[in-house]
Every structure is written in C-alpha cells, then in structure tokens.
C-alpha positions as CSV (number, residue, x, y, z in Angstrom):
1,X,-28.5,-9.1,-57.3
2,X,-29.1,-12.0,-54.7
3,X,-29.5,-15.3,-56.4
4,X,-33.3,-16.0,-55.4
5,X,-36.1,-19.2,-57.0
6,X,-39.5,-18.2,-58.2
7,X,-42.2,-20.3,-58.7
8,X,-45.8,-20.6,-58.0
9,X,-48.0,-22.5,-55.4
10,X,-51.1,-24.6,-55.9
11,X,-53.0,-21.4,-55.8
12,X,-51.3,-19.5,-58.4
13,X,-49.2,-17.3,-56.3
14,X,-45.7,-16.4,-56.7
15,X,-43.5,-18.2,-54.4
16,X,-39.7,-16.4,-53.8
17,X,-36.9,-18.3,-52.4
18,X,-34.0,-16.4,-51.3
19,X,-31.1,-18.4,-49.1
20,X,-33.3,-20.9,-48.0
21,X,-36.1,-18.5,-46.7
22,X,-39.4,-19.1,-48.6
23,X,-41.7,-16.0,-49.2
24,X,-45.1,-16.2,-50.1
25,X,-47.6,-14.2,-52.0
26,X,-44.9,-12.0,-53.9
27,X,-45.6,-9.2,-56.3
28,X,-43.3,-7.7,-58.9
29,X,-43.7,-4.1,-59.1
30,X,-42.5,-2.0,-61.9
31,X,-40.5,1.1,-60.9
32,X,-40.7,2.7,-64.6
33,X,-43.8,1.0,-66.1
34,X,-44.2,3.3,-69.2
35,X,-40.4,4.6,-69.9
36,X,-38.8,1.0,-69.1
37,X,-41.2,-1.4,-68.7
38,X,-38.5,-4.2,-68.4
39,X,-35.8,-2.8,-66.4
40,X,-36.4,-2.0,-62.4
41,X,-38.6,-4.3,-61.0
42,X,-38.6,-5.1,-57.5
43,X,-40.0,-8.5,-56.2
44,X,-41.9,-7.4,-52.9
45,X,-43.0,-9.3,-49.7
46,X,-46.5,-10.3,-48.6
47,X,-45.5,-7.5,-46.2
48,X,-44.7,-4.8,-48.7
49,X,-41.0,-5.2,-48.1
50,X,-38.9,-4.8,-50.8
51,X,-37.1,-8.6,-51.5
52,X,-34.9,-9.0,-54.5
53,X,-34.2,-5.5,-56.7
54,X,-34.0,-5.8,-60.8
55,X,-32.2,-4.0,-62.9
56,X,-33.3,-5.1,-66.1
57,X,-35.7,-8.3,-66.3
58,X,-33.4,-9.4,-69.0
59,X,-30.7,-10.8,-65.7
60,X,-33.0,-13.5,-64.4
61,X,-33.6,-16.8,-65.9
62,X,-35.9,-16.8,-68.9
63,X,-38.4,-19.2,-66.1
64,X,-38.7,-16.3,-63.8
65,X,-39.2,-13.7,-66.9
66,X,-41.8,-15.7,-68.0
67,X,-43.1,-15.9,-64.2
68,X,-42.8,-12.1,-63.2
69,X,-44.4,-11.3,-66.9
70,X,-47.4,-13.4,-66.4
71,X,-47.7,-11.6,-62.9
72,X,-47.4,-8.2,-64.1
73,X,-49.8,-8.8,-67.3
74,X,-52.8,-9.7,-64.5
75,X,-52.3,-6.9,-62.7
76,X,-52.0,-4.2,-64.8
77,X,-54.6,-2.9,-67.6
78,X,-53.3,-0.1,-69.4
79,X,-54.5,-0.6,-72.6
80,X,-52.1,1.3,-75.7
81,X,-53.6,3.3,-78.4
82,X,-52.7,2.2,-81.9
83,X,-54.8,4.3,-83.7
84,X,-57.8,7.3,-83.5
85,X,-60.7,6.4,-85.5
86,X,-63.2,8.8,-84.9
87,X,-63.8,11.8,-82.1
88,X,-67.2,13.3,-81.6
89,X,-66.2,16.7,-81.4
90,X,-63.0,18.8,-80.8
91,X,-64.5,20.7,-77.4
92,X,-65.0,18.4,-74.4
93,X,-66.3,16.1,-73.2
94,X,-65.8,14.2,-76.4
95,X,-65.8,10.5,-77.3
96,X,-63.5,8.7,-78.5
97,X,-63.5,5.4,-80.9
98,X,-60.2,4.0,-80.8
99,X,-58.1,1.1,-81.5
100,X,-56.0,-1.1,-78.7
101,X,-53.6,-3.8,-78.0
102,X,-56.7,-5.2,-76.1
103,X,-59.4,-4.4,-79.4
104,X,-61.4,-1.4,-80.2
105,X,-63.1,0.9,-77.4
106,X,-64.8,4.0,-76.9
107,X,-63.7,6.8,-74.3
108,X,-65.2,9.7,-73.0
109,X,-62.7,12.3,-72.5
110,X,-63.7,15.3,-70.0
111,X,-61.2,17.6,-70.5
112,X,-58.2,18.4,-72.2
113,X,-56.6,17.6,-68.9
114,X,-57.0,14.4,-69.2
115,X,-54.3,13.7,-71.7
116,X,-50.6,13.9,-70.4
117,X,-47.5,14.1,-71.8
118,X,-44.9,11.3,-70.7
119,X,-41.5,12.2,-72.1
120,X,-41.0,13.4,-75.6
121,X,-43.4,10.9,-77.6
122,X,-45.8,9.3,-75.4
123,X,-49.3,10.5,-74.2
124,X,-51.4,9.1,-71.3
125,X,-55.2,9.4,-71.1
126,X,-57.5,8.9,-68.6
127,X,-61.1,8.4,-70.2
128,X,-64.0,9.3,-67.7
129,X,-64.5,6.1,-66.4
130,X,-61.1,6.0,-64.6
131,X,-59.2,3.9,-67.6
132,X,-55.9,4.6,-68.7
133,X,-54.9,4.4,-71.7
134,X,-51.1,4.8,-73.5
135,X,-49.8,6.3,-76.6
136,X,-46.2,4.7,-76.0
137,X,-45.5,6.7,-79.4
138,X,-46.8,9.5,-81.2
139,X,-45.0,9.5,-84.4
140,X,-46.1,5.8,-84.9
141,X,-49.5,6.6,-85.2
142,X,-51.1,7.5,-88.5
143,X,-51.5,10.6,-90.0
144,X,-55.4,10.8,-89.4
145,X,-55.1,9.8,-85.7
146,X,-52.1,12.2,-85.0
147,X,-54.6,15.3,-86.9
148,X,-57.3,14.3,-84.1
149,X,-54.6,14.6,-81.3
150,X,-53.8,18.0,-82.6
C-alpha cells in the first residue's frame, strides 16, 4: 500500500495526499460491501481513477478509518433487518413490518424475486420502492421472523 494523508476540506470533502500530490473530492468505495464490509476499499479520484487500494480498513491509521467510515456511512443506505414482525399475506405483493439498524419500517414486497440469497446466511431485499434492505444473517433472527421468511 502507498503511504497516502486523508483529511477533509472546509467543505466536508475528503482530501488524499499521496507523495506530495493533493487530490480532491475522494470517495472510498467498497469492493465487497455485504461479504467484507471492511476489507477492499479503494480510495478513488474526482476522476474515477482508482488512487490508494485497501486490503483491510484495519492497515490505515485509526484517523483515516474513522475518515473513510464516516464517508461510506453517508453514502450508503442499506438498512439490516433484525427482525420480521408482521407480513400481510404469504402471496405477493405483501407488506412487510420490520425492524432495522435504522428503526422500524414497512415494505412492500412484489414478488418472491425480490429476496436474494447472498452466500450461505444472508438475504437481500429489494421492497417496491427501490430500498434495499439486508439480512447479514439468517440464523440470528428469531424463530418467528425466520417462520415468515419460510
């Protein structure tokens, strides 16, 4: 890894100095943001050139974590499911009243093709409106919520 500075401007945007050239407007963007949410992350350009590579988020100074988390947590809005507390009916569409990381909400699912399989445990829905939402693990939720999944 190339030893690069991070901070932000006046304005609130991440600032990367690599070698004494300063490059402004950078993004962090997640390679695996489900499977390995900290490990992967590339620091890219203004340009959309790829600047400094990470291999796990853990290598950089706990400044720049701190940084690079803040960046990616204003970005991205992918709410995780911590538990199913009621659906309207077991055909679709059906609606959804669940619990989050972000506080309760109600989805509309469509179809059953909106709920995907990510690796061995984790489920991704997409409600109607276009939302996202995670089950990073299924054998963590309850036994009620895991029923309604079935």
């Amino acid at each position: 890894m190339m030893p690069f500075t991070l901070r932000r401007d006046a304005f609130g945007k991440l600032i990367c100095e690599i070698d004494g050239d300063v490059h402004e407007g950078v993004v962090p963007v997640r390679a695996f943001p489900i499977a390995a949410p900290d490990e992967g992350i590339a620091l890219v350009g203004a340009e959309g050139h790829e600047l400094v590579w990470l291999d796990r988020l853990e290598d950089v100074s706990p400044e720049a974590q701190q940084l690079i988390r803040e960046e990616l947590a204003s970005r991205e809005f992918l709410p995780e499911i911590s538990s199913i507390k009621h659906v309207s009916a077991f055909a679709t569409p059906s609606t959804w009243q669940v619990a989050t990381n972000r506080g309760d909400a109600t989805l509309i699912l469509k179809g059953e093709e909106d709920i995907r399989r990510i690796g061995d445990v984790s489920l991704l829905i997409a409600d109607a409106h276009g939302v996202q939402y995670l089950i990073r693990d299924l054998h963590k939720l309850d036994k009620p919520s895991r029923k309604m999944l079935d």
